[in-house]
KOLTITOR-65480 format. One line per 2 residues: number of its first residue (from 1); their letters; for each residue x, y, z of C-alpha. Coordinates in nm, 3 decimals. Layout:
NUM = A = X/Y/Z | ...
END
This chain:
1 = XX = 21.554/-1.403/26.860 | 21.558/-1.209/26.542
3 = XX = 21.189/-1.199/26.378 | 21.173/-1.378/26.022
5 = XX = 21.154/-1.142/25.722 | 20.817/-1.063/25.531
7 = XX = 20.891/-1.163/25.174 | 20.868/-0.834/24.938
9 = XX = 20.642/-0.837/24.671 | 20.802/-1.011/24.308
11 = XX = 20.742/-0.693/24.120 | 20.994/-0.488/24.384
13 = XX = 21.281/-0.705/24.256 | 21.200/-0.642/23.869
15 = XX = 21.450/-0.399/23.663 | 21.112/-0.240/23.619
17 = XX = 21.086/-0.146/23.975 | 21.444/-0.006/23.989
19 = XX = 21.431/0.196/23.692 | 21.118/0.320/23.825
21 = XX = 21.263/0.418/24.153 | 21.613/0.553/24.009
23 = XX = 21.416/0.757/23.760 | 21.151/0.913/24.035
25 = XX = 21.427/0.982/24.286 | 21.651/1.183/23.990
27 = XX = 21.307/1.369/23.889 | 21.227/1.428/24.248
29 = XX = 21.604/1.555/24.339 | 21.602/1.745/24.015
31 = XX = 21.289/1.975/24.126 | 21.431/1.972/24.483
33 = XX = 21.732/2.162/24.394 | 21.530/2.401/24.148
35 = XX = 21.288/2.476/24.376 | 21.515/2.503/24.676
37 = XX = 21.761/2.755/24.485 | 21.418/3.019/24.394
39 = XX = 21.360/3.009/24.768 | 21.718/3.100/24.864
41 = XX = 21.722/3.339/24.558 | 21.415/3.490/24.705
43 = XX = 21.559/3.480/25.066 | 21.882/3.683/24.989
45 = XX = 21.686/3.957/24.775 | 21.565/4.139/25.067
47 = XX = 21.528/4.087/25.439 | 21.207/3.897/25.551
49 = XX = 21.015/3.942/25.865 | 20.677/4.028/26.043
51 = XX = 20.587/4.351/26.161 | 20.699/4.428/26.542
53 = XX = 20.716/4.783/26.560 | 20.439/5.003/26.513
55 = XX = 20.407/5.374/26.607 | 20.097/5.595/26.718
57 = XX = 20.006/5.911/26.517 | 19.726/6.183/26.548
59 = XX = 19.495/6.229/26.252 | 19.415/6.555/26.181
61 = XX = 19.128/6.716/25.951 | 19.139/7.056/25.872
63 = XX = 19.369/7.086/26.143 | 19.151/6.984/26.399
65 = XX = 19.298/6.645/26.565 | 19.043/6.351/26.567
67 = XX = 19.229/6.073/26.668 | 19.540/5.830/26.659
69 = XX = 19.633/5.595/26.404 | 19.871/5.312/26.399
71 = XX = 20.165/5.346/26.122 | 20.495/5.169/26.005
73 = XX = 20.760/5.241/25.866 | 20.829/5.155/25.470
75 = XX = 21.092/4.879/25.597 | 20.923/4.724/25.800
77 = XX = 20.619/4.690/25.512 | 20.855/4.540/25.238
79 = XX = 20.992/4.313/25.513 | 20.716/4.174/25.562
81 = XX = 20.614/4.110/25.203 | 20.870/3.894/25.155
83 = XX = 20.864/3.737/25.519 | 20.470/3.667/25.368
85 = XX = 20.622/3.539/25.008 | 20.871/3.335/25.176
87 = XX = 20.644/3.118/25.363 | 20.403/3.129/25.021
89 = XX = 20.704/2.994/24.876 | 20.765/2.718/25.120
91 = XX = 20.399/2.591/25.093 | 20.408/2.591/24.768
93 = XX = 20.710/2.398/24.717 | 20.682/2.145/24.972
95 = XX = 20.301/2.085/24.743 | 20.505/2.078/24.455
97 = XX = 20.785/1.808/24.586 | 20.480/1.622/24.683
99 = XX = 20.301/1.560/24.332 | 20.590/1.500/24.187
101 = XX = 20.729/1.234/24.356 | 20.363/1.069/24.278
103 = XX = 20.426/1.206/23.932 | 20.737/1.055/23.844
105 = XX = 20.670/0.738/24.014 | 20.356/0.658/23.767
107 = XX = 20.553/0.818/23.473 | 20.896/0.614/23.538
109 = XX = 20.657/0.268/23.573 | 20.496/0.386/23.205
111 = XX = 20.818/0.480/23.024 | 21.067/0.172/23.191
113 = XX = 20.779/-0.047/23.102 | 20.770/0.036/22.737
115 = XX = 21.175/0.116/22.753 | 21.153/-0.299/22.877
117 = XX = 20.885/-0.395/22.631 | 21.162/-0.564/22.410
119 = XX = 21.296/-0.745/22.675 | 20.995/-0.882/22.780
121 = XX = 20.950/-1.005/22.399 | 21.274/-1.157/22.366
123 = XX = 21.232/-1.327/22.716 | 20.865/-1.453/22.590
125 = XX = 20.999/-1.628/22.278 | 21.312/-1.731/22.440
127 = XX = 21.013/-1.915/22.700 | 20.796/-2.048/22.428
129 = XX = 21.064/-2.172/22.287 | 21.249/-2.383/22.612
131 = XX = 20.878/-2.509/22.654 | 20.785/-2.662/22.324
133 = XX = 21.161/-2.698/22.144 | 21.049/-2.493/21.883
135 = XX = 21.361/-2.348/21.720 | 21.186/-2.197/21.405
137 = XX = 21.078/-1.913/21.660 | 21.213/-1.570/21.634
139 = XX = 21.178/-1.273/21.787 | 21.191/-1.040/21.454
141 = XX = 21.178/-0.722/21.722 | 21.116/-0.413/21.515
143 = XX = 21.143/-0.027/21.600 | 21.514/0.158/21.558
145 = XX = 21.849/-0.016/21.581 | 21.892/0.088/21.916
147 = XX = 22.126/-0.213/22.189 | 21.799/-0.384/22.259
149 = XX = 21.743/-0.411/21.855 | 22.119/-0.556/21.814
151 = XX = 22.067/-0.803/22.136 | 21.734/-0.938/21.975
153 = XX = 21.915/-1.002/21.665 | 22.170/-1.177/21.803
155 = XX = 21.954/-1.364/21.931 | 21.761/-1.483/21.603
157 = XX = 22.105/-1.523/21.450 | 22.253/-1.782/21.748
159 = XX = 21.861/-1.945/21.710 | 21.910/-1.982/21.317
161 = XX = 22.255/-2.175/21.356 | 22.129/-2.404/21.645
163 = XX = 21.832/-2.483/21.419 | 22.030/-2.566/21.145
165 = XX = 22.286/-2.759/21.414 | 21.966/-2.938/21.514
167 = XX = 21.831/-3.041/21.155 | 22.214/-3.144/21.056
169 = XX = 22.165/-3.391/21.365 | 21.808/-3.525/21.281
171 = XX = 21.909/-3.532/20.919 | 22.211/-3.755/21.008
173 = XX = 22.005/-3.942/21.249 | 21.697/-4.013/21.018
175 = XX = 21.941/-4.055/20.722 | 22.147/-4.323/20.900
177 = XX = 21.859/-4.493/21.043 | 21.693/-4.486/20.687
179 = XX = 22.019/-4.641/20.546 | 22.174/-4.885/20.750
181 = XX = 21.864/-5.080/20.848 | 21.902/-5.253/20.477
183 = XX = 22.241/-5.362/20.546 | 22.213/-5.466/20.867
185 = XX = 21.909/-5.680/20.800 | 22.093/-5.879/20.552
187 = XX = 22.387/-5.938/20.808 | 22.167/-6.053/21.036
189 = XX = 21.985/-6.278/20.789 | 22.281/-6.441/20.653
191 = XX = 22.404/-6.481/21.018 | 22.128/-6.660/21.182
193 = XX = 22.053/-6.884/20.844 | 22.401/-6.987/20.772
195 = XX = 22.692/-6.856/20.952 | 22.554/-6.971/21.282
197 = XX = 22.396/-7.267/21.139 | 22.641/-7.639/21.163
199 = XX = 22.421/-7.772/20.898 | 22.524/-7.546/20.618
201 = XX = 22.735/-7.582/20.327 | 23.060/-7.473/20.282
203 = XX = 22.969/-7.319/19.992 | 22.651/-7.151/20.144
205 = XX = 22.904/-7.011/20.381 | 23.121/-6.834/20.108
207 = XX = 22.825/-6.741/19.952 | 22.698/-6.564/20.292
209 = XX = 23.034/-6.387/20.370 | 23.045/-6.247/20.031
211 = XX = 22.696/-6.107/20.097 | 22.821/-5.978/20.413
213 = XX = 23.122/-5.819/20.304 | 22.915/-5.666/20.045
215 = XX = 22.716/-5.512/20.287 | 22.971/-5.418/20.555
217 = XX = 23.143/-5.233/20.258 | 22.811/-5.023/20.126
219 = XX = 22.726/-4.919/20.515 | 23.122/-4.832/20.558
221 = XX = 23.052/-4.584/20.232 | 22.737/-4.477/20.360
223 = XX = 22.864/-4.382/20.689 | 23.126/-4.178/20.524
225 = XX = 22.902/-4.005/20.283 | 22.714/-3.907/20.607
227 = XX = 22.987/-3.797/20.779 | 23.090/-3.596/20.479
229 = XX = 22.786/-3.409/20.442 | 22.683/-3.372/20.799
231 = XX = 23.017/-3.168/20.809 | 22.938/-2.982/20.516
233 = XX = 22.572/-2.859/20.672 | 22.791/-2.722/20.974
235 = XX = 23.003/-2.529/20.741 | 23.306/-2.623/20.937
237 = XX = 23.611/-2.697/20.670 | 23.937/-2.538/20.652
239 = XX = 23.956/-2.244/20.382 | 24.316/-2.262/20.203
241 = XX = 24.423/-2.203/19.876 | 24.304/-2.426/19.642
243 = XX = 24.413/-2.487/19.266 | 24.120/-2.633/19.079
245 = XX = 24.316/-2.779/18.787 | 24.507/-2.962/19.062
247 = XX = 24.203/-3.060/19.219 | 24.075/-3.173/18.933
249 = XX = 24.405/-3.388/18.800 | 24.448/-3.538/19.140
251 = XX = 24.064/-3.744/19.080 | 24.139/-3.798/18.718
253 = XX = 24.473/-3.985/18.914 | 24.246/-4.152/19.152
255 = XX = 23.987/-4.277/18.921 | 24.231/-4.382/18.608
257 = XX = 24.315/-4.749/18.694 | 23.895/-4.810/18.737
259 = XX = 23.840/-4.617/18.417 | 24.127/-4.859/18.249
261 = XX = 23.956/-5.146/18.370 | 23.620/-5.110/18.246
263 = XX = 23.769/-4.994/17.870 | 23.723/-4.582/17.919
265 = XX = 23.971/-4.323/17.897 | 23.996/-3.981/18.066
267 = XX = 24.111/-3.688/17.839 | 24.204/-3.352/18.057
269 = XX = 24.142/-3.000/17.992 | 24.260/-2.805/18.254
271 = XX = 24.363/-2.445/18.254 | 24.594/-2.279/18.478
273 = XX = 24.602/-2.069/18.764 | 24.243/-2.127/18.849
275 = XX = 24.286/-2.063/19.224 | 24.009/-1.973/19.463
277 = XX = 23.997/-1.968/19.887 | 23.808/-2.302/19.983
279 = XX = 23.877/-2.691/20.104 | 24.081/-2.884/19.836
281 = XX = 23.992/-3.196/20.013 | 23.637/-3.112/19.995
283 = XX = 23.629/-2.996/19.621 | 23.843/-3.306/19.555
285 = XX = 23.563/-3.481/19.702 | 23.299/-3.322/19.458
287 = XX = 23.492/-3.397/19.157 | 23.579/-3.765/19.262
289 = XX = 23.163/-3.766/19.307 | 23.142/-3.717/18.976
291 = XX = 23.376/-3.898/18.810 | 23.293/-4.178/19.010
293 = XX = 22.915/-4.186/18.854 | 23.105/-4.158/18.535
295 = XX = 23.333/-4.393/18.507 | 23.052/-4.672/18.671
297 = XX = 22.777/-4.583/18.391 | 22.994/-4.454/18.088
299 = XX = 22.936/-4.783/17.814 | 23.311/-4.960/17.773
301 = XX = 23.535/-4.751/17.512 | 23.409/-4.432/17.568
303 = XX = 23.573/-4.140/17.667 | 23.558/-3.942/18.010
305 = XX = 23.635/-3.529/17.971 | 23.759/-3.373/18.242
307 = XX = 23.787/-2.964/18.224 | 23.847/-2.668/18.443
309 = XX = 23.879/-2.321/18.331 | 23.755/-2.000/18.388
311 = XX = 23.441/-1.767/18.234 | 23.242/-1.478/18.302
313 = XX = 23.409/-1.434/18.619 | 23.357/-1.803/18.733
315 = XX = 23.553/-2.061/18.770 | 23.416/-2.413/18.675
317 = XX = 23.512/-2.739/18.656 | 23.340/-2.995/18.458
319 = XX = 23.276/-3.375/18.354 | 23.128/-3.499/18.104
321 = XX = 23.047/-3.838/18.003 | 22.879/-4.079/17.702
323 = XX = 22.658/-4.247/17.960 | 22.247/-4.304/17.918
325 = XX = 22.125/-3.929/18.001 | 21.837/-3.827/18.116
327 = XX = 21.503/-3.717/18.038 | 21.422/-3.326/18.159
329 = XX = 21.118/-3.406/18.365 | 21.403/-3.600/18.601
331 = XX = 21.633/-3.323/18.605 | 21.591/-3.131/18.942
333 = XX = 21.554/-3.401/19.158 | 21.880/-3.562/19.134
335 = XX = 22.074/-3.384/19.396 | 21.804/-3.466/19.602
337 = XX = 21.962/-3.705/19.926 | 21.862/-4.075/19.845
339 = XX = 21.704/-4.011/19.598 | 21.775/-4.302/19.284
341 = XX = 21.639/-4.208/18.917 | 21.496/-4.556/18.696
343 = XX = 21.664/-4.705/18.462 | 21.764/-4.496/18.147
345 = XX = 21.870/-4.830/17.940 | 21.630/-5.139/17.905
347 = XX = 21.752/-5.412/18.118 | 21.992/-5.258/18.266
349 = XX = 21.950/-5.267/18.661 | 21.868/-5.016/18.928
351 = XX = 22.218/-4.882/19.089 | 22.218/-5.006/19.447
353 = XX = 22.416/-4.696/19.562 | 22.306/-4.510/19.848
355 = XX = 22.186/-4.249/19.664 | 22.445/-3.943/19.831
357 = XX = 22.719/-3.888/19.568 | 22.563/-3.588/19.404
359 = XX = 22.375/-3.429/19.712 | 22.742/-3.384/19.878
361 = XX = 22.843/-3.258/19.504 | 22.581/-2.970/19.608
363 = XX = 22.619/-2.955/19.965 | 23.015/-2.891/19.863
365 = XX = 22.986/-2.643/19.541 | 22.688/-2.462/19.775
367 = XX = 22.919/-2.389/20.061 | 23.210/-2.218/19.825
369 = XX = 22.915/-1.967/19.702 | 22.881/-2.209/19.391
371 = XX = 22.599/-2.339/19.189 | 22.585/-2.726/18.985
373 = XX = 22.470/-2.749/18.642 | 22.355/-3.004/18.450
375 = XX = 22.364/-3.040/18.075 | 22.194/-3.358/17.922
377 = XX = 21.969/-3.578/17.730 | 21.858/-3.896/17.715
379 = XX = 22.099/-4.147/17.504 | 22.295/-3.841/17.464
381 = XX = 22.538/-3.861/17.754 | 22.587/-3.541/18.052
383 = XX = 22.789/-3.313/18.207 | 22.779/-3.171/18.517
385 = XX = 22.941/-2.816/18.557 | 23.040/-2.744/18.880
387 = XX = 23.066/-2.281/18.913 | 23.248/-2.147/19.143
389 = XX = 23.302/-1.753/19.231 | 23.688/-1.642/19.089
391 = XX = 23.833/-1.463/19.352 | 24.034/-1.262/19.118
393 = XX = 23.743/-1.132/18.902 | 23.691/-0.737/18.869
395 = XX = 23.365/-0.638/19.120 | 23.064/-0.611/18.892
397 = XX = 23.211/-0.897/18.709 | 22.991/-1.217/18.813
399 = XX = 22.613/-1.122/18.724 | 22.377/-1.133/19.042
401 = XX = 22.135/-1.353/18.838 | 22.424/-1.700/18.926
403 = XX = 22.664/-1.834/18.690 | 22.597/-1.927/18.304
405 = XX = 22.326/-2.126/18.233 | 22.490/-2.274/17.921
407 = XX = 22.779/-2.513/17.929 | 23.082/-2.295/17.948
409 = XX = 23.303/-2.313/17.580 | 23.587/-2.519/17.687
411 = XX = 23.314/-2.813/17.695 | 23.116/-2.777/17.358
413 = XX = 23.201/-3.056/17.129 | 23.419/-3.228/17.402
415 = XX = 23.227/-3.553/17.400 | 23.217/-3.598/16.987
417 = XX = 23.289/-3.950/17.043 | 22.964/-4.067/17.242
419 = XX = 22.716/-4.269/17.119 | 22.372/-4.104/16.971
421 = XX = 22.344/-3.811/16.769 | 22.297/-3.560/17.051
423 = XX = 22.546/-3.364/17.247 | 22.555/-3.321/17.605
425 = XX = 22.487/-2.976/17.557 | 22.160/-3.029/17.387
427 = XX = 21.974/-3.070/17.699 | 21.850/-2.788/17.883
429 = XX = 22.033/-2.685/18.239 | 21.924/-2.777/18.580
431 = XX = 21.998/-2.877/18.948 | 21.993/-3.242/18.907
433 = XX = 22.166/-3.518/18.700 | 22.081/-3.798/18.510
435 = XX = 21.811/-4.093/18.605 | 22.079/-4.310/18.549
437 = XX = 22.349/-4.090/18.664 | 22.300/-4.244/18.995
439 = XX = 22.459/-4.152/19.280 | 22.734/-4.259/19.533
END
């Protein structure tokens, strides 16, 4: 019967201990064969042995003999110098051997420890992180950009995108949960008071599945708007060609028999080849954003422009409307998700949109390298300039400050026929929209 094991200490199965190990044993061979090639050098220069002959002689003074005396020959002398250094030699090295195979043991533990000192970091944080699911942790590992360097930052790269995978999610999650519980509320009110109920009305009922579809049709847009920029935080759309005056023609198409009801008309300006690399659908998305806020908030026979050109080595696309404005205290937090501005014209109610429209307009322009503008004032109508890189501009061409802050010149005087006696491009430029420029 085979006796159990003892179980090794942890530390002997650590990279630590091998290095250690690999690097004494090298060391240790290394002054082995040094050492062992002197003595053989020393060896072969001579021969080496004790003294085993010795011969008598008389000792003479003044010719008178007073005694014998042992003597050797030279030979035997020299050979037995170096038989004497030899076994010096031996000691010595077999001493030397000794301390360094202590010697390189205690170095090699010192120099793979700090050699491992990284990994031990980037194992720590990886730790702290499993433990409290704290993906703002990085390891930020400094010295030279040595494999251990690149690793680490790998690392803090794959952590960055699964935190941002991880806020997408809660943001969906929180948004969603935030949004629908309206909607569903007033389904479930209208069920268990009169859908369910024998007593009620047939006109009650109408009444209630109007309601209903009202609010199965707002949480159908809301889920889509979610959808839409939950995809755009994970930066996962198809990059293609994309022809912004087509873009751009294709909502004015979409959006023409609504304008046509309400009593507003969409003029296009739209230069050609304006092409960049990006998603059509997408950017056909962000201009139907706007021109849906538009055409809901623009007073009846106004006009809608509609322009796309090209500037400073930008390409924009813009729309601008005759609708209430807004004031320039209100200004950056329109793009802001949810987020609903007051009324900008007395009386007139608070939109009941979800409040998404113009935070996917950013969340698209941002992911094509672009930047919104707004240009507006209150009773004065706005546009919203949408900047995108051109592709085809010289290098040096775009400034590294952003795009324009001014409306670009295909738009100045566009709107002449809006109410007021202010232009759109007499406000001052910002992130945002109007308070009344609600969104989607």
């Amino acid at each position: 019967m085979r006796r159990p094991r003892l179980p090794l200490p942890a530390f002997v199965h650590t990279i630590r201990f091998r290095l250690t190990v690999l690097y004494s044993v090298l060391v240790f061979c290394l002054t082995a064969l040094v050492l062992g090639g002197a003595y053989v050098a020393v060896q072969r220069s001579g021969d080496a042995q004790p003294v085993s002959k010795e011969l008598r002689a008389e000792k003479r003074v003044d010719g008178v003999r007073v005694g014998d005396i042992d003597v050797v020959k030279a030979e035997d002398v020299e050979a037995a110098v170096n038989y004497e250094t030899l076994g010096n030699l031996r000691t010595f090295s077999f001493a030397v051997l000794g301390g360094v195979a202590v010697a390189s043991l205690g170095t090699g533990w010192v120099l793979s420890g700090r050699a491992l000192r990284p990994v031990r970091a980037i194992a720590r944080t990886a730790e702290e992180i499993q433990a409290g699911s704290d993906l703002s942790r990085r390891i930020r590992l400094d010295g030279p950009r040595d494999e251990l360097r690149m690793v680490a930052d790998t690392v803090d790269s794959m952590l960055d995108r699964l935190d941002g995978a991880f806020a997408a999610q809660r943001q969906l999650v929180d948004d969603a949960s935030h949004e629908l519980r309206t909607p569903l509320a007033i389904i479930r009110a209208n069920l268990d008071a009169v859908l369910t109920v024998e007593e009620s009305e047939p006109e009650e009922r109408r009444r209630a599945v109007a309601v209903v579809d009202r609010a199965t049709t707002r949480m159908t847009r809301l889920v889509e708007d979610l959808l839409a920029t939950a995809r755009r935080s994970a930066a996962a759309f198809a990059d293609a060609d994309v022809d912004l005056a087509a873009v751009a023609d294709e909502a004015c198409e979409e959006f023409a028999p609504l304008a046509a009801e309400r009593g507003l008309s969409i003029r296009r300006r739209l230069d050609e080849g304006l092409v960049l690399i990006g998603d059509p659908y997408a950017l056909r998305r962000a201009v139907g954003n706007l021109l849906s806020n538009a055409v809901r908030l623009a007073p009846p026979g106004t006009g809608i422009t509609v322009a796309a050109g090209r500037a400073e080595g930008w390409l924009w696309i813009a729309v601008q409307d005759a609708g209430p404005g807004i004031g320039e205290g209100e200004q950056a937090r329109v793009f802001d998700r949810f987020w609903r501005g007051d009324t900008g014209q007395e009386g007139r109610p608070r939109d009941r949109h979800a409040g998404l429209g113009l935070a996917i307009v950013r969340q698209i322009v941002e992911s094509h390298g672009g930047r919104p503008r707004l240009f507006s004032r209150v009773g004065a109508g706005s546009t919203f300039v949408l900047w995108l890189p051109d592709p085809g501009a010289a290098a040096g061409a775009r400034g590294a400050g952003g795009p324009p802050d001014e409306l670009p010149a295909g738009m100045r005087g566009a709107g002449d026929d809006r109410p007021g006696d202010g232009g759109a491009g007499d406000g001052g430029p910002g992130d945002g929209g109007a308070a009344e420029v609600l969104q989607k």
